[in-house]
DRENPARO-919495 format. One line per 4 residues: number of its first residue (from 0); their letters; for each residue x, y, z of N, C-alpha, C. Coordinates in steps of 0.05 Angstrom, whole numbers. Layout:
residues N
NUM	A	X,Y,Z,X,Y,Z,X,Y,Z ~ ...
***
This chain:
residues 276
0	XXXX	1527,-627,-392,1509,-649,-386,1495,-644,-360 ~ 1473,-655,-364,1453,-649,-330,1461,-665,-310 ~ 1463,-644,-286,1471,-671,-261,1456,-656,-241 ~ 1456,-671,-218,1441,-655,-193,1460,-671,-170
4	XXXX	1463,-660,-153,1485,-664,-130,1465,-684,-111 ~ 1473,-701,-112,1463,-723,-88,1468,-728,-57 ~ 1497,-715,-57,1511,-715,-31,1531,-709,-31 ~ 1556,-716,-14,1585,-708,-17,1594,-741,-4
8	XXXX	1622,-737,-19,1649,-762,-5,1678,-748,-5 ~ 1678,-748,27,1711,-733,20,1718,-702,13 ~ 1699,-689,10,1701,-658,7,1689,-662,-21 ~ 1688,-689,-49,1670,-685,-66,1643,-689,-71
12	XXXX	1637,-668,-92,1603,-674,-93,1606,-698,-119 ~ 1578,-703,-100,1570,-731,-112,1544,-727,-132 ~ 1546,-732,-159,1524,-725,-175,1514,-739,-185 ~ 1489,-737,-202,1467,-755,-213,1468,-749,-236
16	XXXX	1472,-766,-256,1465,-761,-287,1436,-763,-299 ~ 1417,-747,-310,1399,-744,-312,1393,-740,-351 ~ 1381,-749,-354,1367,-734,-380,1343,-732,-390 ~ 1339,-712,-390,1310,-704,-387,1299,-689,-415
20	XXXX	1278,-706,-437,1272,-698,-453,1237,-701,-456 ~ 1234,-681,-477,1202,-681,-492,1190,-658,-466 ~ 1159,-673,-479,1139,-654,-466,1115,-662,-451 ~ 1099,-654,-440,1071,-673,-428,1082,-682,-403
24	XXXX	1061,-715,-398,1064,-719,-380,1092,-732,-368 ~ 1100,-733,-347,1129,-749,-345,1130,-779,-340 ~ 1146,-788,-349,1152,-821,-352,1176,-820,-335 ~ 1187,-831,-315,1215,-834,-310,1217,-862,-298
28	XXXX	1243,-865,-320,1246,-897,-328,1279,-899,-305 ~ 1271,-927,-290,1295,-931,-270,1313,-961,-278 ~ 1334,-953,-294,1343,-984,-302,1349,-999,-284 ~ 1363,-1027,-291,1372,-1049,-284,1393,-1049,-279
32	XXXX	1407,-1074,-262,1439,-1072,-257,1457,-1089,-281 ~ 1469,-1082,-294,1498,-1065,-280,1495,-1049,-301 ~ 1466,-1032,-315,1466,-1017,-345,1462,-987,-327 ~ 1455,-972,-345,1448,-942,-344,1425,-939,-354
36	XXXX	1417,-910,-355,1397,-899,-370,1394,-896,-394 ~ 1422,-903,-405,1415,-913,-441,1402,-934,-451 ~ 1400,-954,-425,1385,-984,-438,1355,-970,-444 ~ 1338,-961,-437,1320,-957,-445,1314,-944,-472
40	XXXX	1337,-934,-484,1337,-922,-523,1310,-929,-531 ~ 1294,-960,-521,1272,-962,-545,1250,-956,-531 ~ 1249,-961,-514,1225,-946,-498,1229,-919,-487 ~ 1250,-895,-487,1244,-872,-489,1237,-869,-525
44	XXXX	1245,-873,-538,1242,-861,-561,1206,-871,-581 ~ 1201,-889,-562,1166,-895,-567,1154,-882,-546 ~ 1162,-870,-527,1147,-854,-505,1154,-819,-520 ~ 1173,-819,-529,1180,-785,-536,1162,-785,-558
48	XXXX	1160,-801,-587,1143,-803,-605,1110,-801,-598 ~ 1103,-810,-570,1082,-811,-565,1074,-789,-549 ~ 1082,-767,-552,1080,-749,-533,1091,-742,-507 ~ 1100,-751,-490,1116,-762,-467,1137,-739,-458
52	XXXX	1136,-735,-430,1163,-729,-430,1180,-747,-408 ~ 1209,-751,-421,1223,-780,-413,1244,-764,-390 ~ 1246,-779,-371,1262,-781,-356,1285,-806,-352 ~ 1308,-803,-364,1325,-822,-356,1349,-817,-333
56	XXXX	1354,-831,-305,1376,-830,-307,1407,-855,-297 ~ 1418,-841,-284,1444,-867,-283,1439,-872,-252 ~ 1441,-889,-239,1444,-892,-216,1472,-889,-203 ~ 1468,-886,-183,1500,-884,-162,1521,-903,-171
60	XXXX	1538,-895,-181,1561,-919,-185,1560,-936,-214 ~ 1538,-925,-232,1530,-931,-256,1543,-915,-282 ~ 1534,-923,-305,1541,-898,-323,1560,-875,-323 ~ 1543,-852,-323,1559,-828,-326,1552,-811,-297
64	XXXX	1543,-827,-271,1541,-821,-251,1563,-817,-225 ~ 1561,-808,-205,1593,-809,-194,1592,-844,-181 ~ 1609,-848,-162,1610,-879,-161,1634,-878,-133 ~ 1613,-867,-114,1617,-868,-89,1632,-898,-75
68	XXXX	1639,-899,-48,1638,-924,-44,1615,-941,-14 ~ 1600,-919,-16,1567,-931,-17,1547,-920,-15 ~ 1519,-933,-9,1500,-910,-16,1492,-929,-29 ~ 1493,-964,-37,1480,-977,-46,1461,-993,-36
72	XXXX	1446,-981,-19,1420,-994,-5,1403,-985,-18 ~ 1379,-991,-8,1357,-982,-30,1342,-960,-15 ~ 1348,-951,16,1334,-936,25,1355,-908,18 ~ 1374,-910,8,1397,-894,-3,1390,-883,-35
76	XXXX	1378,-906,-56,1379,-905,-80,1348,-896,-89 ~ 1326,-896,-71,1296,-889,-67,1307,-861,-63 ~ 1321,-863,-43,1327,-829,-35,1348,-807,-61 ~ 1355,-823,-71,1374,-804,-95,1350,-805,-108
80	XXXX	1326,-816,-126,1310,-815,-137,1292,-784,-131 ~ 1287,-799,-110,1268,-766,-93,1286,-749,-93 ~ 1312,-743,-96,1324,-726,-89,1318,-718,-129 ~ 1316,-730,-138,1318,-713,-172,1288,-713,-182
84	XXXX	1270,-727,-174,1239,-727,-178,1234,-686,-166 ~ 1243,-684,-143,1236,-669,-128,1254,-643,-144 ~ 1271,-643,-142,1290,-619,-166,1277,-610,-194 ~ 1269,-634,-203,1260,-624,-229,1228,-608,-219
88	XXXX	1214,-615,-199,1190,-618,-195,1169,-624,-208 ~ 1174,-642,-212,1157,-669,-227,1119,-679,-210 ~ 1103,-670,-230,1089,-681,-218,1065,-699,-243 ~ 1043,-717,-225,1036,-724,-251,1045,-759,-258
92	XXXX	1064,-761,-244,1099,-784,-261,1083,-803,-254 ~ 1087,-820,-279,1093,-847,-283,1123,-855,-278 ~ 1127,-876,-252,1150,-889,-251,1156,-914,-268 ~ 1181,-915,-273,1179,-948,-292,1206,-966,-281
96	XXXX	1212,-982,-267,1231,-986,-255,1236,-1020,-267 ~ 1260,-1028,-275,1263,-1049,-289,1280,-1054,-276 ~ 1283,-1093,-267,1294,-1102,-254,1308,-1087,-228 ~ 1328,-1087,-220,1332,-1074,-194,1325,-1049,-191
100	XXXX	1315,-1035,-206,1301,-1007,-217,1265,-1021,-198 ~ 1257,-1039,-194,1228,-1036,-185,1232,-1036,-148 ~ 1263,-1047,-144,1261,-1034,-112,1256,-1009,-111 ~ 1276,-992,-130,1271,-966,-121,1247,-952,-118
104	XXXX	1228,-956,-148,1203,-953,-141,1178,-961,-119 ~ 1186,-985,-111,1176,-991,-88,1180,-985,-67 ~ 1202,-971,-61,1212,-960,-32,1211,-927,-37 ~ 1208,-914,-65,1195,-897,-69,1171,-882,-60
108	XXXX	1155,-908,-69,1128,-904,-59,1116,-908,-38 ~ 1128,-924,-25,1124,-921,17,1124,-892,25 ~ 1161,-886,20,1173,-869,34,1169,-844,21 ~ 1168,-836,-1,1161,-805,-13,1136,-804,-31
112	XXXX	1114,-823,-30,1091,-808,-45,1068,-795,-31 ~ 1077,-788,-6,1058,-774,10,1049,-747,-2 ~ 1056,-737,-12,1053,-721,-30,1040,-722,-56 ~ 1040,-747,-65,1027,-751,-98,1031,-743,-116
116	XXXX	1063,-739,-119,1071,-729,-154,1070,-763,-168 ~ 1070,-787,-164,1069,-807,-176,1042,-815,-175 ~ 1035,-812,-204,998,-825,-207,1002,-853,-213 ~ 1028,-873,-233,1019,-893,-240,1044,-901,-233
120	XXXX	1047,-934,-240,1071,-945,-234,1076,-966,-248 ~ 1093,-976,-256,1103,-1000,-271,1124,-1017,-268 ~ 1126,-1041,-267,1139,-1052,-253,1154,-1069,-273 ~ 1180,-1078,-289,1182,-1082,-312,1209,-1106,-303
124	XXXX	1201,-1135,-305,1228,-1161,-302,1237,-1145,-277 ~ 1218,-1150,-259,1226,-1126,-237,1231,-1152,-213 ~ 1253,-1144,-191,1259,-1156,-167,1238,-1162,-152 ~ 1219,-1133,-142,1194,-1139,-126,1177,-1165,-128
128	XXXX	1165,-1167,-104,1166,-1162,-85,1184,-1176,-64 ~ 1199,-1194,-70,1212,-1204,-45,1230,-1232,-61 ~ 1252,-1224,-57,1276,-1244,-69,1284,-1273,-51 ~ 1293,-1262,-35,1314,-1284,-18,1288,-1296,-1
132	XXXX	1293,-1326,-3,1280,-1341,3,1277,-1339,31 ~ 1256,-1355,46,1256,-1357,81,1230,-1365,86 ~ 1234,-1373,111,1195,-1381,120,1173,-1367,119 ~ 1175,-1340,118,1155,-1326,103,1154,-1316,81
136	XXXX	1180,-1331,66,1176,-1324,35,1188,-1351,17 ~ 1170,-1373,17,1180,-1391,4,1177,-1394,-18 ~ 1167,-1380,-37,1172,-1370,-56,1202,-1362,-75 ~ 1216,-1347,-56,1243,-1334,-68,1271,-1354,-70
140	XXXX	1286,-1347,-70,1313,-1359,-81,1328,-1360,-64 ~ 1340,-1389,-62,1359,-1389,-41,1389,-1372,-34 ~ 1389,-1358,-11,1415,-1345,-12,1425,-1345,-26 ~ 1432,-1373,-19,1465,-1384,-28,1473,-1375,-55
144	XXXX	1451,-1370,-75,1457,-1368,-103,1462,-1333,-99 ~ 1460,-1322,-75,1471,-1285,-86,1497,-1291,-81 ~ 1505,-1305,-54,1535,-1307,-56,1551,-1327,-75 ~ 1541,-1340,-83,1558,-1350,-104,1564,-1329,-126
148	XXXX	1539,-1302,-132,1539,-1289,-151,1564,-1269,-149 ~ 1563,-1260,-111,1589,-1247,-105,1616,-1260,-111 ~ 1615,-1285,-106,1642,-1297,-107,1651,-1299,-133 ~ 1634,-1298,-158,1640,-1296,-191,1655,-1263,-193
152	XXXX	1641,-1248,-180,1644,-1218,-183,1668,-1220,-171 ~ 1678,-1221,-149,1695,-1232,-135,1726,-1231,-153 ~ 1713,-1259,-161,1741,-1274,-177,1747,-1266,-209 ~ 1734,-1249,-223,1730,-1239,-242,1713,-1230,-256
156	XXXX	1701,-1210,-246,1672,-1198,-245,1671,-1194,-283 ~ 1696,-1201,-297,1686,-1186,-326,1676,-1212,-341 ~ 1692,-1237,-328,1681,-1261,-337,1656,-1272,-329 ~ 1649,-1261,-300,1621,-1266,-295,1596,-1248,-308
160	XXXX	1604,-1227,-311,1584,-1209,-329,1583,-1213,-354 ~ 1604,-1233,-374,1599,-1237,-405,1572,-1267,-393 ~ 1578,-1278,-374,1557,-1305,-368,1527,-1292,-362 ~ 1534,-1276,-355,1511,-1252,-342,1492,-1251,-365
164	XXXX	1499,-1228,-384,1490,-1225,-409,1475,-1245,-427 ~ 1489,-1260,-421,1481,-1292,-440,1456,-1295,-439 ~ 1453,-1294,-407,1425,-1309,-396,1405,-1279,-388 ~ 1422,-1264,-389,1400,-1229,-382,1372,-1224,-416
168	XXXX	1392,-1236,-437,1381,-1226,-457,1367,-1265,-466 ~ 1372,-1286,-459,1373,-1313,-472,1377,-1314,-505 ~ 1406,-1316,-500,1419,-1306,-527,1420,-1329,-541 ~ 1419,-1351,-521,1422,-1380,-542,1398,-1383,-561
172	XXXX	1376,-1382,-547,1351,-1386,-565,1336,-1367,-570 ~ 1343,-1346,-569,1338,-1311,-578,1354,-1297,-606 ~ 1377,-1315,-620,1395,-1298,-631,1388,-1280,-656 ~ 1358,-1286,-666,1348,-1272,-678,1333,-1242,-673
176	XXXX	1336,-1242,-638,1323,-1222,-623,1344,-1197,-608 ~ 1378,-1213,-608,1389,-1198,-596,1426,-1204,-606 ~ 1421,-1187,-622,1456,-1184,-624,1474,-1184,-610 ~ 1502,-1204,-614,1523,-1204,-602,1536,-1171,-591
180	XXXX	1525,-1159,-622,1541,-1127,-616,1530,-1117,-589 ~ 1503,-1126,-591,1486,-1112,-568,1492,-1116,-546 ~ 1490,-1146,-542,1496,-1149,-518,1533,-1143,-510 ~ 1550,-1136,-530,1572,-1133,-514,1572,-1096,-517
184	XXXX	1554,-1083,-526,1544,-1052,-516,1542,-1058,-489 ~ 1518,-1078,-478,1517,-1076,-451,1539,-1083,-430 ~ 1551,-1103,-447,1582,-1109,-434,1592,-1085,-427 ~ 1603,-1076,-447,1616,-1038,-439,1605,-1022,-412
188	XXXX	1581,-1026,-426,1570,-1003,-394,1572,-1016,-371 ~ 1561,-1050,-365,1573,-1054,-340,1595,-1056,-332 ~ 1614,-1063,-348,1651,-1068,-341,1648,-1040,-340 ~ 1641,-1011,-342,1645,-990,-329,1639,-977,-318
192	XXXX	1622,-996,-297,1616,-982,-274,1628,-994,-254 ~ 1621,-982,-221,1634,-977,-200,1649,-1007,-188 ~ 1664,-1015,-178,1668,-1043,-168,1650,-1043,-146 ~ 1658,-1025,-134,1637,-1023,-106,1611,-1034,-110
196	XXXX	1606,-1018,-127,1575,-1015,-139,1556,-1039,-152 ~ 1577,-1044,-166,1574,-1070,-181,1569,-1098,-157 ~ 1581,-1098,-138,1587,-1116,-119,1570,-1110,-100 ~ 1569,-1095,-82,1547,-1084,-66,1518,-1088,-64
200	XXXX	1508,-1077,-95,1478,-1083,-106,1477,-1107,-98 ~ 1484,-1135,-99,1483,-1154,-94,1464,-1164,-66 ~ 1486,-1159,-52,1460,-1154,-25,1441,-1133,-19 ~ 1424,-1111,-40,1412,-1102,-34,1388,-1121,-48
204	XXXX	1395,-1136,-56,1375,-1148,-73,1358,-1161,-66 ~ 1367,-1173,-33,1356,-1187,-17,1341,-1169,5 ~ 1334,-1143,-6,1310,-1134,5,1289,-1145,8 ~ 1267,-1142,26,1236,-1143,24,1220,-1125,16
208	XXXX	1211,-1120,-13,1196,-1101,-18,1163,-1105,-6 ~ 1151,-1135,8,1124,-1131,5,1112,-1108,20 ~ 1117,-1093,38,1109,-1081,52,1114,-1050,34 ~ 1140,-1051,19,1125,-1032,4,1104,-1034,-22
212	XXXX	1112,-1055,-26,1085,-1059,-49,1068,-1055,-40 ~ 1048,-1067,-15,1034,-1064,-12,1018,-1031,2 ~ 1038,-1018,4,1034,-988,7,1021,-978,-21 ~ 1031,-986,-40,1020,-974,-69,984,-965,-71
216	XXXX	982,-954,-78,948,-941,-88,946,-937,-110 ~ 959,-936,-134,954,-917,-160,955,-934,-172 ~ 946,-942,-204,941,-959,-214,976,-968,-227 ~ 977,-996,-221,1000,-1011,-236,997,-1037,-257
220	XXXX	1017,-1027,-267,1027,-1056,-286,1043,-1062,-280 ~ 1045,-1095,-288,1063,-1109,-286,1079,-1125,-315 ~ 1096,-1112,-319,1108,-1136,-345,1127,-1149,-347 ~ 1122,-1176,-348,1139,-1195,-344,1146,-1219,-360
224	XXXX	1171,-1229,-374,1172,-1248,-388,1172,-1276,-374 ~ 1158,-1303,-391,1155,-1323,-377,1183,-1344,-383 ~ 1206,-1332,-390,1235,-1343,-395,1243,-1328,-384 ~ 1249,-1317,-366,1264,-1295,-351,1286,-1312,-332
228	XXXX	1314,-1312,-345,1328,-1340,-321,1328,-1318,-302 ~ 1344,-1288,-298,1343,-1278,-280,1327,-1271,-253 ~ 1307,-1265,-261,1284,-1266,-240,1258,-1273,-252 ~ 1253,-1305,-245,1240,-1317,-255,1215,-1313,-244
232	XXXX	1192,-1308,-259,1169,-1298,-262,1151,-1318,-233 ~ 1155,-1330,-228,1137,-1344,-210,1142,-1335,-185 ~ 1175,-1326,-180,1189,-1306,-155,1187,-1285,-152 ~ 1175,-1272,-178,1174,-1244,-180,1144,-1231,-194
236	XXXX	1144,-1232,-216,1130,-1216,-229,1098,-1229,-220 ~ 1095,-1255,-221,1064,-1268,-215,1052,-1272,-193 ~ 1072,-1256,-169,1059,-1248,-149,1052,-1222,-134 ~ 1063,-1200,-156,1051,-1173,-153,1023,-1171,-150
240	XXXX	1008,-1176,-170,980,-1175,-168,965,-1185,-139 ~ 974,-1199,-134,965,-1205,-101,973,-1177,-85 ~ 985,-1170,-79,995,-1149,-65,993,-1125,-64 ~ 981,-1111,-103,975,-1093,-105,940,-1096,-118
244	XXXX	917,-1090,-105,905,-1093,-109,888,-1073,-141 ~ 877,-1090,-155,886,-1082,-190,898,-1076,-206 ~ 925,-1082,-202,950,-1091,-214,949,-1095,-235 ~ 961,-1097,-266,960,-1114,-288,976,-1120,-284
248	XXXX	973,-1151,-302,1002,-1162,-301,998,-1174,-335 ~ 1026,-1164,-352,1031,-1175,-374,1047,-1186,-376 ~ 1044,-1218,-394,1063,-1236,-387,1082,-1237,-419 ~ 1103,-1239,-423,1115,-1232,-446,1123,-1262,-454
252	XXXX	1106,-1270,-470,1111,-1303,-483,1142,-1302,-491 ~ 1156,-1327,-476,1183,-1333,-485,1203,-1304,-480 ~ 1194,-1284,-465,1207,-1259,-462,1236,-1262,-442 ~ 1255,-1258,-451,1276,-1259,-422,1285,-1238,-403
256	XXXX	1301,-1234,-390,1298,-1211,-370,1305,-1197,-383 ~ 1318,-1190,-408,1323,-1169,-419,1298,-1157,-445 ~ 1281,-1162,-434,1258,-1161,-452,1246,-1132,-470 ~ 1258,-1111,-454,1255,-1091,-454,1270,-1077,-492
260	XXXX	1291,-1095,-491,1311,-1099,-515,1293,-1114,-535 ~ 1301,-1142,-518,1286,-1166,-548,1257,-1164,-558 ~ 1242,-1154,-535,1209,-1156,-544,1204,-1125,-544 ~ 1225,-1108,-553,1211,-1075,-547,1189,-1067,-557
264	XXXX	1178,-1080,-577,1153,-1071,-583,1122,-1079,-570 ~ 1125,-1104,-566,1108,-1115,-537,1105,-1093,-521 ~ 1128,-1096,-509,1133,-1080,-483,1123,-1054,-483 ~ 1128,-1043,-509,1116,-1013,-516,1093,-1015,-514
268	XXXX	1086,-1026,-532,1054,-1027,-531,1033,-1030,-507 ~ 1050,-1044,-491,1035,-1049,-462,1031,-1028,-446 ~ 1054,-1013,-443,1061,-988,-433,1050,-972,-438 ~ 1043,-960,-470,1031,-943,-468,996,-944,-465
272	XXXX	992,-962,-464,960,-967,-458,959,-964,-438 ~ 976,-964,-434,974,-977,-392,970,-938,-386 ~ 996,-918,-398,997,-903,-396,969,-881,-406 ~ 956,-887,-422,929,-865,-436,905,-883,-419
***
């Protein structure tokens, strides 16, 4: 299996799971928390069909990645990115970063596109630009609701992640869009990943991306569902366009944060336009 060494802990190396398929130009798709680089199945496999070549991989403490006990900042998880953008030597790339996957790309693009291997960018039920609420961002979400999120993780992080799911995919009024099986697939991958990891992300979440958004130059989309309990579209996704000047923004009718799953064909479709 492909890995690229990220760092060391303890005398071990620390590796990156990667998979890297097709041909053309590159797509590399950055998931969400607490999944891997398998959540994306439907959108690599409409990007490989379309010519594409896909980049998936696991993040630190994710999947089939190692699972340090830190290195979960985002100026840490931008930097494992560059560290495998730059290995493969990738140029050309479309980034696609979904939910906590669009910090990375955003702190990406400050800190390593001086160079210009990233022509486009996409921003997908994405965190950016700016979460945790405050006087210059009244817009975002109060604290208090990340630590309550820690204190669930806390006290039984497997019980808080089946509640998680519920509302990641809106399974109550979605059940025709998203299987029980499915969502307890996703169950699996997060109950096995890192505790650290799992717990940690939490306060990286309360980054400020505007300053890197507003670094961006290359043309972006934005796609976003307007049921999204997770990161609700008025905190997140409907104020990119301000920030990045010619932005798209696609709004996914009744779409929830897991939209990528329930509406994959939307979502495809957007993408690749966005992409030719």
């Amino acid at each position: 299996m492909p890995y690229i060494q990220i760092g060391e802990e303890n005398g071990s190396e620390l590796d990156l799971y990667f998979e890297d398929r097709g041909s053309g130009q590159p797509v590399v798709l950055i998931h969400g928390w607490p999944l891997s680089g398998a959540s994306w199945e439907r959108q690599a496999a409409a990007l490989l069909a379309a010519g594409y070549r896909v980049i998936t991989y696991d993040r630190r403490g994710f999947g089939r990645s190692s699972q340090p006990g830190d290195g979960y900042d985002y100026d840490t998880l931008a930097r494992d990115m560059y560290e495998l953008i730059e290995a493969l030597d990738l140029t050309n790339v479309t980034l696609v970063g979904f939910s906590m996957g669009g910090g990375e790309v955003a702190r990406y693009m400050r800190k390593y596109n001086d160079i210009g291997r990233v022509t486009k960018c996409c921003f997908m039920a994405s965190i950016a630009p700016a979460l945790r609420k405050s006087g210059s961002n009244p817009e975002g979400v109060d604290p208090g609701v990340f630590e309550g999120i820690k204190q669930g993780i806390e006290t039984d992080r497997y019980t808080f992640l089946e509640g998680f799911l519920q509302n990641f995919y809106n399974a109550d009024v979605l059940p025709k869009l998203i299987s029980q099986a499915a969502i307890h697939a996703s169950f699996n991958v997060g109950a096995g990943s890192s505790y650290q990891g799992f717990l940690a992300c939490v306060d990286a979440w309360l980054e400020d991306f505007r300053d890197d958004v507003a670094s961006i130059k290359v043309p972006t989309l934005v796609i976003h569902g307007d049921a999204d309990r997770i990161l609700p579209i008025a905190a997140t996704g409907e104020r990119m366009p301000k920030l990045i000047p010619g932005a798209q923004l696609h709004v996914v009718k009744d779409g929830p944060h897991g939209l990528n799953w329930t509406h994959a064909a939307e979502v495809n479709t957007a993408l690749l336009k966005f992409l030719k």
